[in-house]
C-alpha positions in Angstrom: -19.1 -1.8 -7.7 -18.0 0.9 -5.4 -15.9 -0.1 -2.3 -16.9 2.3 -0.2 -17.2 1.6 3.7 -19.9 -0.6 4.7 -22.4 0.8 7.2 -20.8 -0.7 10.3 -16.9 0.2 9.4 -15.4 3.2 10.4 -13.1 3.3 7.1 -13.7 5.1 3.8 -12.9 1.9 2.2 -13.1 -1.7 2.4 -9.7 -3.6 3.2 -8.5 -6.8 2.3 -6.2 -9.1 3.9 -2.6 -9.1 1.6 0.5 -9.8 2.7 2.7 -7.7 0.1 6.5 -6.4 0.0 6.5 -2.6 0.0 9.9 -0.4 -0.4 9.3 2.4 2.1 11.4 5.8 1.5 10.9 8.9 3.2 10.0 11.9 1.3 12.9 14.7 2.5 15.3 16.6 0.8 17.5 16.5 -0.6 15.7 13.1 -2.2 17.4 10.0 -0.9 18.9 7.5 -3.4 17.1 4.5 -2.7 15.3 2.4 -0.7 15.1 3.3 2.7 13.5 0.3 4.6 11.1 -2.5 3.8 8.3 -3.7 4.8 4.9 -6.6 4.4 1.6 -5.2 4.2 -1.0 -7.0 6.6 -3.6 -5.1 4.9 -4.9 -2.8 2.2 -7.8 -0.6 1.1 -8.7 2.6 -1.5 -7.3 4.8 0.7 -4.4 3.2 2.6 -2.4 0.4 3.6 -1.7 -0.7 6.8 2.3 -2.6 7.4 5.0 -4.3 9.6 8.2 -2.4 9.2 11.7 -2.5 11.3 11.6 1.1 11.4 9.8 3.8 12.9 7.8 6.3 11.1 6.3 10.1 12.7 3.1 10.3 12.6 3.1 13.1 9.6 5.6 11.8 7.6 5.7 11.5 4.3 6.6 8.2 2.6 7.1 7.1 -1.2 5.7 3.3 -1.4 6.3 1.0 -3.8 3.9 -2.0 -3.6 3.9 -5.4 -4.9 1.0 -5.8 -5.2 0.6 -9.3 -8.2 -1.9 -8.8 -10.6 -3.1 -5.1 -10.3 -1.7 -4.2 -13.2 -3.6 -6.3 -15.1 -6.9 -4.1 -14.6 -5.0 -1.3 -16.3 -6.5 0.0 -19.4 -4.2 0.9 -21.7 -2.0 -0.8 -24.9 0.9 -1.3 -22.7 -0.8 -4.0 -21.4 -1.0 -5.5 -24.3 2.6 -6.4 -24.8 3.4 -7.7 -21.4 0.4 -8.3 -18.7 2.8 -10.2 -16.6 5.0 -6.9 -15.9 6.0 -7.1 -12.4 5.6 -3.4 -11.8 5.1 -2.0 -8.2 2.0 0.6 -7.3 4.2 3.5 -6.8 2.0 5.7 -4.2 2.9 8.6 -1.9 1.6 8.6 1.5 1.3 10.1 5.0 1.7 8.1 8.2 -0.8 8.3 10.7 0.2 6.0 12.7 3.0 4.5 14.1 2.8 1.5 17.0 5.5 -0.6 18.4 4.6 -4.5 18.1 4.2 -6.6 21.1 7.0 -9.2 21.3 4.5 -12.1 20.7 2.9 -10.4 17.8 5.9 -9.3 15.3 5.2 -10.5 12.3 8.6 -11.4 10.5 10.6 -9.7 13.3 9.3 -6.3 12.5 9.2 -4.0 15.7 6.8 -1.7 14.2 3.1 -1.3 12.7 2.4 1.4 10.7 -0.9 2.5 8.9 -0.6 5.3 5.8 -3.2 7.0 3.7 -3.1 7.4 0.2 -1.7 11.2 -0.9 -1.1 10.6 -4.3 -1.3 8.0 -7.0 -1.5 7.9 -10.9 -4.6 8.8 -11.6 -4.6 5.5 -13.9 -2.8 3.2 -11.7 -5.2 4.2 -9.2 -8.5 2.9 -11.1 -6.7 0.2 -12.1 -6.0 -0.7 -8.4 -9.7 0.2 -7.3 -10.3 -2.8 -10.3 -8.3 -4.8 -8.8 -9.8 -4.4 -4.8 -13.2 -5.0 -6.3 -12.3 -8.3 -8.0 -10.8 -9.6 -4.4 -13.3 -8.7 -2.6 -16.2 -10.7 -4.8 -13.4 -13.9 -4.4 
């Protein structure tokens, strides 16, 4: 199944409603030591994730995600798997913001004073059909 957009969308992929943690670190150098802020994604797609964050984020900027995101991992194909499907192992990605909106006061989800929406730069080329595996399945449930 290919989870391209649908006719009527304006996306390149179909989304699905997730609410994950994400470690958000800017890409600058020098290369900071850790986690820089968190986040929960609201939503997710092929090509990007949209999230609540306390912090604000340039449009532009480039950001290292890690997602936890349960189960993806599981549609990996490789041996690794077979010793330990249960890994909890984030989706590392890097990513661009493109864009950056304060929340509403009645809207903040978990306090967060900022949505954000990213695309996809880069991604393990193995991790990334493994994910793509892993949209298709929730969007059939």
């Amino acid at each position: 199944m290919n989870i391209q957009k649908k006719e009527q969308e304006q996306r390149d992929f179909v989304r699905i409603l997730k609410s994950i943690r994400i470690e958000i670190s800017k890409i600058i150098y020098p290369l900071p030591e850790g986690t820089e802020a968190e986040g929960i994604g609201k939503n997710i797609g092929g090509g990007g994730v949209c999230f609540s964050s306390f912090s604000f984020y340039q449009p532009g900027t480039k950001l290292n995600l890690k997602m936890e995101i349960k189960g993806w991992k599981n549609y990996k194909k490789n041996f690794s798997m077979l010793f330990n499907r249960a890994a909890k192992v984030p989706l590392s990605v890097i990513a661009e913001v493109v864009w950056c909106t304060a929340v509403p006061a009645e809207s903040k989800y978990e306090g967060a004073e900022y949505e954000i929406g990213v695309q996809f730069l880069d991604i393990y080329e193995d991790d990334y059909q493994a994910f793509l595996r892993y949209l298709e399945e929730q969007v059939k449930n």
